[in-house]
MARMI-875682 format. One record per residue: residue number from 1; x, y, z of N, C-alpha, C, O in turn; residue in one letter; chain. Coordinates in pm, whole numbers. Atoms other than C-alpha are relative to their C-alpha. Example, Ala and Ser with C-alpha at 12.3 -4.5 7.8 and 13.67 -1.06 7.14 Angstrom:
2
[pt 1 [89 -119 0] [1230 -450 780] [90 120 0] [194 118 66] 'a' 'A'];
[pt 2 [-82 -119 -6] [1367 -106 714] [-77 109 73] [-26 220 90] 's' 'A'];
//
This chain:
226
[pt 1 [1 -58 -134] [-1245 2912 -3897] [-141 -2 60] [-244 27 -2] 'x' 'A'];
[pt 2 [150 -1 -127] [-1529 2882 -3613] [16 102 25] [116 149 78] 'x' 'A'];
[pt 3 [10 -171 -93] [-1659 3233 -3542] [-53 -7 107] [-144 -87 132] 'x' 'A'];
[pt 4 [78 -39 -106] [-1736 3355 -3238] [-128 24 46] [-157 28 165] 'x' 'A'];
[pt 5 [145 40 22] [-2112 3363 -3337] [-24 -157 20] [-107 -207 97] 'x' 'A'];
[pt 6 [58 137 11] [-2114 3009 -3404] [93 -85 151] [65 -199 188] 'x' 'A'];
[pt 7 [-22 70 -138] [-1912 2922 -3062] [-102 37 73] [-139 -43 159] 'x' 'A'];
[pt 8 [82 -87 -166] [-2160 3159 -2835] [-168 -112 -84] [-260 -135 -5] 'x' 'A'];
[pt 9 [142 76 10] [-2480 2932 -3040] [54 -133 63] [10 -171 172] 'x' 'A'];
[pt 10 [-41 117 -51] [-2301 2621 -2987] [-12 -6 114] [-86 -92 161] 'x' 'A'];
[pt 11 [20 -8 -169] [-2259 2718 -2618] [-158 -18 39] [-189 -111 114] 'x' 'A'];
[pt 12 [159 -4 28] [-2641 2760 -2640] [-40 -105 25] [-92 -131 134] 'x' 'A'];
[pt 13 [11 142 52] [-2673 2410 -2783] [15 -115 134] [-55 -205 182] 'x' 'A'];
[pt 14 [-82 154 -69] [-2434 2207 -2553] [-63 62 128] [-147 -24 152] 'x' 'A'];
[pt 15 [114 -30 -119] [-2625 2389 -2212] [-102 -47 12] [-155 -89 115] 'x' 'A'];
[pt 16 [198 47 -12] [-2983 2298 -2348] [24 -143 -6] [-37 -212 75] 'x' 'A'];
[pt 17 [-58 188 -40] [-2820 1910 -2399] [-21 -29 143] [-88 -123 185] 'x' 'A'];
[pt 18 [-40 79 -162] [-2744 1884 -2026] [-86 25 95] [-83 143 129] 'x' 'A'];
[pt 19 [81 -6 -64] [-3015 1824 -1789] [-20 80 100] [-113 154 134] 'x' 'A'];
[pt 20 [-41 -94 -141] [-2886 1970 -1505] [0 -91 142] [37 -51 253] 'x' 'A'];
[pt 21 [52 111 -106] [-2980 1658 -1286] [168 -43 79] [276 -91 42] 'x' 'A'];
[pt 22 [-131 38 -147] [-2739 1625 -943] [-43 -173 -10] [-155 -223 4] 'x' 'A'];
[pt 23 [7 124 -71] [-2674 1268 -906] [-72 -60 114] [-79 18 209] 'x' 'A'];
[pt 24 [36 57 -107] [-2835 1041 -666] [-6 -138 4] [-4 -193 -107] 'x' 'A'];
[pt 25 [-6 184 -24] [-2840 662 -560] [-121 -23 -87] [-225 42 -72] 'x' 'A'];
[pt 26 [60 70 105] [-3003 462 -853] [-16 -188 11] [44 -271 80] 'x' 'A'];
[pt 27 [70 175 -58] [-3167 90 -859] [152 -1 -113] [209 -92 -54] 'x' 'A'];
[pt 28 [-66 52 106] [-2886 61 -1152] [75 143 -49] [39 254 -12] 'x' 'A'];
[pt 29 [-72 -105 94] [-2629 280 -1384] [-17 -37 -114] [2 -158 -123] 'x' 'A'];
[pt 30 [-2 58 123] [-2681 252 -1753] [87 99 -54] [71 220 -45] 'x' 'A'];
[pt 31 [-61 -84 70] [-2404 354 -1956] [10 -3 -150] [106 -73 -183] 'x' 'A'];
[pt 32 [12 -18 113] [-2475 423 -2332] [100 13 -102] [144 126 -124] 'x' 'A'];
[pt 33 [-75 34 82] [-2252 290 -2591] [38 133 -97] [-50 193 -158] 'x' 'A'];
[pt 34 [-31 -89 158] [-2061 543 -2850] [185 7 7] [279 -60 51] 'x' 'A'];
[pt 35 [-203 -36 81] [-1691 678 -2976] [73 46 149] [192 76 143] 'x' 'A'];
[pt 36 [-80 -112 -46] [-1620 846 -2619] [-30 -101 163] [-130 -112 233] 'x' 'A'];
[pt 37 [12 28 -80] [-1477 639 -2362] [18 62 193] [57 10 298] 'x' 'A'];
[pt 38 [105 -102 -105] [-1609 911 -2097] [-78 -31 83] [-79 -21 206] 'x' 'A'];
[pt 39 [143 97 -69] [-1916 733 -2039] [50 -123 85] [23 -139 203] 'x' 'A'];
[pt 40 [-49 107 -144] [-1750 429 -1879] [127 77 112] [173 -9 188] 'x' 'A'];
[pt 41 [-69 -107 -94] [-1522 684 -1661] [-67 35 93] [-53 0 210] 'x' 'A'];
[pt 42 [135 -80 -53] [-1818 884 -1567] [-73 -137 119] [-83 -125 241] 'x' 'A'];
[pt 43 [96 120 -29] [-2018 535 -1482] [110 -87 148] [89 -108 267] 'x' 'A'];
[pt 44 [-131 9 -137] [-1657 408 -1298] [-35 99 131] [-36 43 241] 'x' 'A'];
[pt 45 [-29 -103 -81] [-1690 746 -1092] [-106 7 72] [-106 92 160] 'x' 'A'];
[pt 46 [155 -54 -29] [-2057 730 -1008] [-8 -122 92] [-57 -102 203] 'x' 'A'];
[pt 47 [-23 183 -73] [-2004 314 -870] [29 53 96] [-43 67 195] 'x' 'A'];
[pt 48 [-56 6 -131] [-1770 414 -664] [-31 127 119] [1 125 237] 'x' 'A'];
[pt 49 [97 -96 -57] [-1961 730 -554] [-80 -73 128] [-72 -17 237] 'x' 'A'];
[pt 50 [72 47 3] [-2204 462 -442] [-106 7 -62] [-194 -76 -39] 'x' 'A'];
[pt 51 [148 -44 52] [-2479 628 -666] [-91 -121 -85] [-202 -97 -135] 'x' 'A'];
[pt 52 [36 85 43] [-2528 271 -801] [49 -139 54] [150 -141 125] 'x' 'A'];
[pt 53 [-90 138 -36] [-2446 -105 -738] [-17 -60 -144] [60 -156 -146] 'x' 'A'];
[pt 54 [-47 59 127] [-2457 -217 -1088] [6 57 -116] [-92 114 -164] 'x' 'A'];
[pt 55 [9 -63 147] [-2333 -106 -1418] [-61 -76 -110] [-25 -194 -116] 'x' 'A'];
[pt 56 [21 55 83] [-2509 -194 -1710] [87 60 -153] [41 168 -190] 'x' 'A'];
[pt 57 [-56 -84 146] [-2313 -75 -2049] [-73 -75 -146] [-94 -196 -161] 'x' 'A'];
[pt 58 [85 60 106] [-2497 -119 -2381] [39 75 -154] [15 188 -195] 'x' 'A'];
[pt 59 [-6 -95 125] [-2395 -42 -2712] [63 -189 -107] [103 -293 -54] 'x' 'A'];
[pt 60 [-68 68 97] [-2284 -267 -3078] [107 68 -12] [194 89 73] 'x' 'A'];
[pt 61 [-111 -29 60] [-2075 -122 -3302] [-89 98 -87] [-212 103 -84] 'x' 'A'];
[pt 62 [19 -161 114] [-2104 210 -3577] [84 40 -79] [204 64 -60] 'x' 'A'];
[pt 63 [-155 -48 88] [-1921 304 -3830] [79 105 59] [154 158 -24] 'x' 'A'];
[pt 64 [-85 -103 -57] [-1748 567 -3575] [67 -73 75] [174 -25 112] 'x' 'A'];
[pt 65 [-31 92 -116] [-1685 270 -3339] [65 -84 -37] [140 -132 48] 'x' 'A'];
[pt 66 [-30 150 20] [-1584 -25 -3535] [147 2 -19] [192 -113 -21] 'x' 'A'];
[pt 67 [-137 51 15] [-1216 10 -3583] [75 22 139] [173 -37 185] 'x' 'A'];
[pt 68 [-75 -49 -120] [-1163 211 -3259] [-49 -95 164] [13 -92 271] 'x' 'A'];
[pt 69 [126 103 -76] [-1435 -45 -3044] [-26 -136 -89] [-142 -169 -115] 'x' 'A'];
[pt 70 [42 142 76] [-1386 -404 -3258] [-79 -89 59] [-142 -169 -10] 'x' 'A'];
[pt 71 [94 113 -81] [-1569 -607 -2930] [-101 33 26] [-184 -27 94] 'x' 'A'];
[pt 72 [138 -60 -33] [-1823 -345 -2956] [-6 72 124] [4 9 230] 'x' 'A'];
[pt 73 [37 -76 -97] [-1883 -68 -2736] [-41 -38 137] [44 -15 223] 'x' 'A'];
[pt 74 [32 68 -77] [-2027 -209 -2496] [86 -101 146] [72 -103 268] 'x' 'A'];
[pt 75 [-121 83 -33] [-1745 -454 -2402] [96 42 8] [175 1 93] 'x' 'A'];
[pt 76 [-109 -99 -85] [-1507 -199 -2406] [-9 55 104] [76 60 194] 'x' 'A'];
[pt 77 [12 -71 -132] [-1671 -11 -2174] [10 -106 162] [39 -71 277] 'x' 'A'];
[pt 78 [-15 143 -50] [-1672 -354 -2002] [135 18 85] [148 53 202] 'x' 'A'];
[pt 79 [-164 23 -30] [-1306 -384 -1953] [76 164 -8] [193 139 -35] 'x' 'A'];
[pt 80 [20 -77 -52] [-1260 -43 -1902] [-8 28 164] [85 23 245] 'x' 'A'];
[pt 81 [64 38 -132] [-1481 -19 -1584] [72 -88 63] [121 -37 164] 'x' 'A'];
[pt 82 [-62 84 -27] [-1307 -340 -1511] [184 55 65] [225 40 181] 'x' 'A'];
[pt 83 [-120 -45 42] [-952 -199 -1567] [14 77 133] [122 76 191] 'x' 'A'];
[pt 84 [-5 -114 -76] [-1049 65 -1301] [-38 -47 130] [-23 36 219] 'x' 'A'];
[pt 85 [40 75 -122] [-1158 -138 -1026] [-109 -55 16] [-126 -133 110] 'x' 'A'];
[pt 86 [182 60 -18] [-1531 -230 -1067] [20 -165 6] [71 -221 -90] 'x' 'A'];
[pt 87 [5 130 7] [-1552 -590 -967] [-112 -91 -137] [-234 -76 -130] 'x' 'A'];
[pt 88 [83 46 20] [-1690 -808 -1230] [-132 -11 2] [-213 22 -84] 'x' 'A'];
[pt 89 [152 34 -54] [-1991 -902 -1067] [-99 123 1] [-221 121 18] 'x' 'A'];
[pt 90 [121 -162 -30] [-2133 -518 -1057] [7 35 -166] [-69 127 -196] 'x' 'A'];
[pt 91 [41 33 170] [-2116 -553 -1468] [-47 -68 -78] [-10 -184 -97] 'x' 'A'];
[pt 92 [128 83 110] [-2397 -637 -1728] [48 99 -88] [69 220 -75] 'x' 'A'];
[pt 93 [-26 -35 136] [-2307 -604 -2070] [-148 -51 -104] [-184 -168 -120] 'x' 'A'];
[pt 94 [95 23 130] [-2603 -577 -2354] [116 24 -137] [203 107 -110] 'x' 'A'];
[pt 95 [-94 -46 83] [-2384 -557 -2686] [-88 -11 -114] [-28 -58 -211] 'x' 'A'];
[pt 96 [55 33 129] [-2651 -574 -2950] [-99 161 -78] [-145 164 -193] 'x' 'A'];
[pt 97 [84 -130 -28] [-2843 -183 -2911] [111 72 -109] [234 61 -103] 'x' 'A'];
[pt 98 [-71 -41 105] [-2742 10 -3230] [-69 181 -10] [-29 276 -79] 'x' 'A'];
[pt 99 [12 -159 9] [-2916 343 -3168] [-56 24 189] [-76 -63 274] 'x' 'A'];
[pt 100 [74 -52 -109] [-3057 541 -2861] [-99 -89 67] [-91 -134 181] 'x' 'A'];
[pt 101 [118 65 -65] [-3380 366 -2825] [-4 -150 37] [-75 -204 121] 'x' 'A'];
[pt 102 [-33 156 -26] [-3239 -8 -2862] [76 0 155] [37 -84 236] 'x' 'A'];
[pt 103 [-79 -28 -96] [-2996 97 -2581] [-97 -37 147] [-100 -112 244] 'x' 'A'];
[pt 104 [133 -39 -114] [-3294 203 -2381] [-89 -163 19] [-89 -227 124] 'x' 'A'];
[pt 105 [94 121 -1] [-3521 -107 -2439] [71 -166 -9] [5 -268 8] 'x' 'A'];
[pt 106 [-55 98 15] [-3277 -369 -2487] [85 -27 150] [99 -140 197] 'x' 'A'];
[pt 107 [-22 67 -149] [-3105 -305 -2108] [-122 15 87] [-115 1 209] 'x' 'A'];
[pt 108 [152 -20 -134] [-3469 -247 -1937] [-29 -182 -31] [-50 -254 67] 'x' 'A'];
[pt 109 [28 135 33] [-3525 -612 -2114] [103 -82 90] [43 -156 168] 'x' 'A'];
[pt 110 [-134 83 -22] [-3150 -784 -1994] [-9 27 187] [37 -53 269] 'x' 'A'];
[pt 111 [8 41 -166] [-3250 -643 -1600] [-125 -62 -31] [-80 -173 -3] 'x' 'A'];
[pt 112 [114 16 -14] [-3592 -742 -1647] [41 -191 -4] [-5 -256 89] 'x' 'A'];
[pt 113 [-24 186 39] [-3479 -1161 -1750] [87 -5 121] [83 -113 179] 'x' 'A'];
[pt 114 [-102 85 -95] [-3212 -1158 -1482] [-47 57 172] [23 70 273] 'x' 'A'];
[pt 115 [71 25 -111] [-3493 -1099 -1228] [69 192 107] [29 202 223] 'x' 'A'];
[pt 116 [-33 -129 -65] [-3327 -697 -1094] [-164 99 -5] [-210 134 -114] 'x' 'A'];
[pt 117 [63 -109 16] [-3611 -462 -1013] [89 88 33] [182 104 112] 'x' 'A'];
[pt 118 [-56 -177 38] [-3551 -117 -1147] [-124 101 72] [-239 92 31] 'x' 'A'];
[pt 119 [86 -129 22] [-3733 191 -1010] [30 110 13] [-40 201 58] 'x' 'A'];
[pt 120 [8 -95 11] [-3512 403 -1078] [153 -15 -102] [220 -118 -90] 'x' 'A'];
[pt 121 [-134 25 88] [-3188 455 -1348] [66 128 -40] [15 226 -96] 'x' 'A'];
[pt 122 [-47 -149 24] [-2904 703 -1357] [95 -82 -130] [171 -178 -140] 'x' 'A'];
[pt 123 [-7 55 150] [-2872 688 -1738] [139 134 -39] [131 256 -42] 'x' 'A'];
[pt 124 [-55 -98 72] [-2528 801 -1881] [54 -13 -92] [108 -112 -141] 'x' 'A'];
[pt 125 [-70 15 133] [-2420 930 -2156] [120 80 -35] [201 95 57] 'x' 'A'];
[pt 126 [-49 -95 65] [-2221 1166 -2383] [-88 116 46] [-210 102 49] 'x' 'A'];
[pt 127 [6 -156 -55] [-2247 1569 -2241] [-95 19 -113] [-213 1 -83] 'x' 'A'];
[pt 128 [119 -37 51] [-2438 1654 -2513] [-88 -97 -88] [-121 -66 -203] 'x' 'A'];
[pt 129 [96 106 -2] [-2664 1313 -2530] [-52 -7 116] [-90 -118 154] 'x' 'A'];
[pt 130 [90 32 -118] [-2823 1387 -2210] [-140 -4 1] [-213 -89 50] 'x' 'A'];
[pt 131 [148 6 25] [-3146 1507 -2310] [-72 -78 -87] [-193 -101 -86] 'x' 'A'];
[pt 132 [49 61 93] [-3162 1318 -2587] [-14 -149 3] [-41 -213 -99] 'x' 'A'];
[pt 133 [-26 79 -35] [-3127 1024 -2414] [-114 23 192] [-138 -54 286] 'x' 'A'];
[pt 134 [116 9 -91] [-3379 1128 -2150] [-112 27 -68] [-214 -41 -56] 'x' 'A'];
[pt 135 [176 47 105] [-3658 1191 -2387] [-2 -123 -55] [-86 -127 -145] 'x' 'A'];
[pt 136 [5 150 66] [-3611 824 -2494] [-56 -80 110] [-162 -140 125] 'x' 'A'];
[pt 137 [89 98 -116] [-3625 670 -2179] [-114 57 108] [-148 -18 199] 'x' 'A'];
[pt 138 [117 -38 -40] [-3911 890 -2041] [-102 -58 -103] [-200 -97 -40] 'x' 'A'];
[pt 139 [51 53 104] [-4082 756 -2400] [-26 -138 35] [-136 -191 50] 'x' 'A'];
[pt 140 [-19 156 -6] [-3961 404 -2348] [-30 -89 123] [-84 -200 118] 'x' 'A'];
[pt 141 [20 60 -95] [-3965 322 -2011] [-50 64 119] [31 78 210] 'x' 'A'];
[pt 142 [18 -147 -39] [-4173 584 -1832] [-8 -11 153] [10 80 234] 'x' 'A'];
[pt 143 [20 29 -162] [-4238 389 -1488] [92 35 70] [75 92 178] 'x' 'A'];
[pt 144 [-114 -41 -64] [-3900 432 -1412] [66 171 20] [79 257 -67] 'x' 'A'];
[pt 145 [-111 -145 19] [-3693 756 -1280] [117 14 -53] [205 -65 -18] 'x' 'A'];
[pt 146 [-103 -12 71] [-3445 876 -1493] [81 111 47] [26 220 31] 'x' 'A'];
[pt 147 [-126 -81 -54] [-3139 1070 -1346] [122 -6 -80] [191 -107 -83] 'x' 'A'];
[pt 148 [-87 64 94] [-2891 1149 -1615] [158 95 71] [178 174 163] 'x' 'A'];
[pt 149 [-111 -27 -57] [-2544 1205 -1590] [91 -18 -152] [71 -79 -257] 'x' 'A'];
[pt 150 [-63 32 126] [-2250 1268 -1801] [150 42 -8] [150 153 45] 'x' 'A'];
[pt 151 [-156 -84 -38] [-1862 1377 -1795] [-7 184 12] [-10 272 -75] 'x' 'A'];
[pt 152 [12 -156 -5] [-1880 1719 -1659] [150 88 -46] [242 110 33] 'x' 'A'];
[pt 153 [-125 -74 52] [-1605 1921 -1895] [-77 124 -105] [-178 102 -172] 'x' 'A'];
[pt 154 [4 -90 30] [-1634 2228 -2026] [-11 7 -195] [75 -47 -264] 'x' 'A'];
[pt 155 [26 65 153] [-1778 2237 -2428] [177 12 -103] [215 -57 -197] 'x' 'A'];
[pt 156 [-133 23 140] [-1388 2362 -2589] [72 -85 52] [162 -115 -26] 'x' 'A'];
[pt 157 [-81 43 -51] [-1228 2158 -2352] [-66 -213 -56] [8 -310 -74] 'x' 'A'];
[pt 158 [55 108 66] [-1482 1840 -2484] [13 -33 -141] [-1 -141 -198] 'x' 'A'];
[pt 159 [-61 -11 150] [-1367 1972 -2833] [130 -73 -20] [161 -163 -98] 'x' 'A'];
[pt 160 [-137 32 17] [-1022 1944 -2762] [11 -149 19] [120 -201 -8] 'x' 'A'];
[pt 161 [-42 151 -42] [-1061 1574 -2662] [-31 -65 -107] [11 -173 -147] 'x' 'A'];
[pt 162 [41 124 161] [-1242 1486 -2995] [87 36 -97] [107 -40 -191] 'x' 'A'];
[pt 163 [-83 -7 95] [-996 1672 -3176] [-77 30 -122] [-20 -29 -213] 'x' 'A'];
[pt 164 [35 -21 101] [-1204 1783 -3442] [-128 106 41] [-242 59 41] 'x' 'A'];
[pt 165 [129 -93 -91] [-1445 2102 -3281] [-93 -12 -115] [-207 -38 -79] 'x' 'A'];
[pt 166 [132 -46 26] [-1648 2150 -3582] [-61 -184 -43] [-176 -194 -86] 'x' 'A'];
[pt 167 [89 86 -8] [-1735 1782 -3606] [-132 -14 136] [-248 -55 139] 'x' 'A'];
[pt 168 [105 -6 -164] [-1869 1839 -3199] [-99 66 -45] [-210 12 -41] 'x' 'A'];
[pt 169 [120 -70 84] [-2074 2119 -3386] [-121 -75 -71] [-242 -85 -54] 'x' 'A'];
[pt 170 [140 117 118] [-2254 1886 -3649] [-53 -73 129] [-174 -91 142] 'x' 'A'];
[pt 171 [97 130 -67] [-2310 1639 -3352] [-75 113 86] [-190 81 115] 'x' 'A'];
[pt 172 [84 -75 -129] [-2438 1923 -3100] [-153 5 -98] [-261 -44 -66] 'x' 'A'];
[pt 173 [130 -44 65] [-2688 2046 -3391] [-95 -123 -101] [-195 -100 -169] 'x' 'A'];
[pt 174 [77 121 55] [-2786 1662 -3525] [-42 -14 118] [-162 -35 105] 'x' 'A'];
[pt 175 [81 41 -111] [-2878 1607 -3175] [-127 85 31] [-224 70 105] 'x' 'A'];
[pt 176 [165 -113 -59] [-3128 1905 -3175] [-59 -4 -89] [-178 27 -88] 'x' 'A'];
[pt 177 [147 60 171] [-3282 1807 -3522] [-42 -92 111] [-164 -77 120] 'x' 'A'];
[pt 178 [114 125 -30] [-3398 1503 -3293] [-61 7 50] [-174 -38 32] 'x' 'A'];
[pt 179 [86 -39 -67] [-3492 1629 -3051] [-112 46 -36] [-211 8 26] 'x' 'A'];
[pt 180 [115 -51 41] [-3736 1831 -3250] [-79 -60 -136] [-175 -4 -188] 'x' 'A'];
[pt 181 [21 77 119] [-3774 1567 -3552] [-130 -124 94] [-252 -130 79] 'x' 'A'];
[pt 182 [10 103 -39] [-3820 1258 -3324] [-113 -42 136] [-117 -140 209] 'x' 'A'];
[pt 183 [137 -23 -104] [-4129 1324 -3089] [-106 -43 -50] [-187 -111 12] 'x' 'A'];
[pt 184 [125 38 104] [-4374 1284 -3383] [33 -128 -57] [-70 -191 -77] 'x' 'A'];
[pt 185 [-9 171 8] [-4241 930 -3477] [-2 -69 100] [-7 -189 73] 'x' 'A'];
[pt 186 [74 47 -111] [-4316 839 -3148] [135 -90 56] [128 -202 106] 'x' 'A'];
[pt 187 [-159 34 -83] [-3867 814 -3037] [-19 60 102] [46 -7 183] 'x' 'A'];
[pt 188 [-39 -9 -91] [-3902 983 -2778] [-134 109 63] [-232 126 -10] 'x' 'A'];
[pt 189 [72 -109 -38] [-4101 1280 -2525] [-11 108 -91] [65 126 -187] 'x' 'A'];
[pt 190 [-13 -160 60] [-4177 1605 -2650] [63 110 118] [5 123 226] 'x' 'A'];
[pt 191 [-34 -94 -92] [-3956 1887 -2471] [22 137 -51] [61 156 -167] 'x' 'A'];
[pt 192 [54 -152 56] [-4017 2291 -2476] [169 -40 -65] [243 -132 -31] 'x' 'A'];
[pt 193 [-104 -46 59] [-3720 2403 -2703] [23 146 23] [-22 204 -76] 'x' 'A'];
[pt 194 [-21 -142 -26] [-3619 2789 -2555] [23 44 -175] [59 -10 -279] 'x' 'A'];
[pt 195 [32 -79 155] [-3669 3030 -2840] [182 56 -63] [225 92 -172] 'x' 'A'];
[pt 196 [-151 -41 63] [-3275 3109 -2835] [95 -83 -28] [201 -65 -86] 'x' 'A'];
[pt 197 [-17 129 73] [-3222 2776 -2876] [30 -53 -127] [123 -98 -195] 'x' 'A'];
[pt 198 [38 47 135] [-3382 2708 -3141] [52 135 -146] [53 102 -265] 'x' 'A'];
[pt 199 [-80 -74 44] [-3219 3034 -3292] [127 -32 -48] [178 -23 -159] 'x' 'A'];
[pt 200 [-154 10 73] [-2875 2932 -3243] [50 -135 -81] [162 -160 -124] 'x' 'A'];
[pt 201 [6 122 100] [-2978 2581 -3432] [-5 59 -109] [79 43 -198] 'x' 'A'];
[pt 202 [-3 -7 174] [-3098 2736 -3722] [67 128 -54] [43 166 -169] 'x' 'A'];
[pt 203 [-127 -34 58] [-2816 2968 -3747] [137 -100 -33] [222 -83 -120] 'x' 'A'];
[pt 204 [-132 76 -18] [-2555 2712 -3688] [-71 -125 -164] [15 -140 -251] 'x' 'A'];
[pt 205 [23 87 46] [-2744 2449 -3917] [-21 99 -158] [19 40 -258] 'x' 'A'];
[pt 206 [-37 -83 169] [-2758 2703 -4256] [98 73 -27] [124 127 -134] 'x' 'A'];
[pt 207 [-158 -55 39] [-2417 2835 -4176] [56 -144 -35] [179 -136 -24] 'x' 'A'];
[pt 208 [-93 119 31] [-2303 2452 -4277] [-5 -105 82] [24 -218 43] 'x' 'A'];
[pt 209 [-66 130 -87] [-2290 2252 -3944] [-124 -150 -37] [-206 -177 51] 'x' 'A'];
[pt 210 [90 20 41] [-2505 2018 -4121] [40 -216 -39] [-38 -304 -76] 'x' 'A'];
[pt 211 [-49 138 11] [-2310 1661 -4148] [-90 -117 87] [-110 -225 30] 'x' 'A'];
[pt 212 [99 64 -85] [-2543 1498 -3859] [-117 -1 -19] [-201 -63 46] 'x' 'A'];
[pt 213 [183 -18 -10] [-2866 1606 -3988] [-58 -109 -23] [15 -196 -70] 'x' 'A'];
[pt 214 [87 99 52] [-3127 1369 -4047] [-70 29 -140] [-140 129 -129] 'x' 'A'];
[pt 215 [43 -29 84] [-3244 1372 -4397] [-113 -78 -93] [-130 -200 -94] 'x' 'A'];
[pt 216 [106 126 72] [-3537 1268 -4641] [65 -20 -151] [151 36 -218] 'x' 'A'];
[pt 217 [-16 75 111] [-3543 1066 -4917] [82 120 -146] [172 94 -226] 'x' 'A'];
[pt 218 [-110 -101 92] [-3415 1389 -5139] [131 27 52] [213 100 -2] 'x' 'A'];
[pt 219 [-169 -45 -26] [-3101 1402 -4957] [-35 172 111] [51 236 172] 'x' 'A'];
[pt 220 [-1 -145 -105] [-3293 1753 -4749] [5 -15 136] [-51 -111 188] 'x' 'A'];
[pt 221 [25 19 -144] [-3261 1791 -4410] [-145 -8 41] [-225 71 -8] 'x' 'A'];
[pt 222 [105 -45 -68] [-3551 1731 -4208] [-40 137 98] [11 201 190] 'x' 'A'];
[pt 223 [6 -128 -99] [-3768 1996 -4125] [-109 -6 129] [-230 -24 116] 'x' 'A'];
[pt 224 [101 28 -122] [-3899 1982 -3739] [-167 66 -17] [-258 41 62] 'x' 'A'];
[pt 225 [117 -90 16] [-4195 2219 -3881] [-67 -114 -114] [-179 -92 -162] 'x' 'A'];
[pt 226 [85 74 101] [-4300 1958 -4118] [-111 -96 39] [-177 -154 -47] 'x' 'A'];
//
């Protein structure tokens, strides 16, 4: 059972994820490859918004992806988008980006060869991959403005779609190890972490939710204080 402690941190969690950033017209849309075809929905919804004239989608494959995504993420989201009305021609597919930062540097590369200036990109992802996915491309590609965006649903109602809440848990609290891991290897910005934040991480992350962590060579979790 999920207690009511560990929903009200989680809530915590999946708030400090989401930027807060209102949409606005973008040189481009980048939509970030994973398990939750959301992101090309979201990216569909934002086109026809006008908040963009071209989608880029970027992702391989993952062991969460590969049986449910065989042409690769990427290419689903492809035909998808497609499926929904986006003409062809307003879709660029990268299919080779296997984490966050490849994502990031591998479609700034694919407009950069096919001659598009960017100066500005509404980058989306997964609800609670927003920030973590804007400290990358503030890191990676800093000239540019980053405006993120992401399926706006409610965190039990984002549960109910994965069907498995306390896996959403592990991913809410592996995403905030990186945040606070991944600054000092030089993945991404450094951003404040609120002190109740970082509370309802390291309650949630020694009550168990602990499947996402990042770990060292002993098999321990990393510790952001190290």
């Amino acid at each position: 059972m999920i207690s009511t402690q560990d929903w009200a941190d989680t809530q915590r969690l999946w708030d400090y994820h989401q930027m807060g950033h209102t949409p606005r017209p973008c040189s481009v849309a980048i939509g970030l490859g994973s398990h939750d075809l959301g992101v090309a929905d979201t990216a569909v919804d934002l086109y026809k918004r006008g908040m963009a004239p071209l989608l880029v989608f970027t992702g391989a494959t993952s062991p969460t992806t590969r049986e449910r995504m065989p042409r690769g993420e990427a290419v689903h989201y492809r035909e998808r988008a497609i499926e929904l009305g986006v003409p062809d021609s307003a879709v660029m597919v990268e299919p080779q980006a296997r984490n966050t930062g490849e994502n990031i540097r591998f479609s700034r590369d694919l407009l950069a060869e096919a001659g598009i200036e960017v100066s500005s990109v509404l980058l989306i992802s997964k609800p609670y991959e927003e920030r973590r996915a804007y400290a990358t491309a503030r890191k990676l590609w800093p000239e540019v403005e980053i405006v993120s965006a992401s399926n706006s649903m409610a965190l039990r109602d984002y549960a109910d779609s994965i069907g498995d809440a306390r896996l959403v848990i592990d991913m809410l609290v592996g995403a905030l190890q990186r945040l606070l891991v991944y600054p000092a290897q030089g993945f991404m910005i450094t951003q404040q972490v609120p002190g109740d934040v970082l509370d309802a991480y390291n309650r949630l992350s020694t009550g168990g939710y602990v499947s996402r962590l990042l770990r060292d060579s002993e098999g321990k979790p990393l510790n952001p204080d190290a």
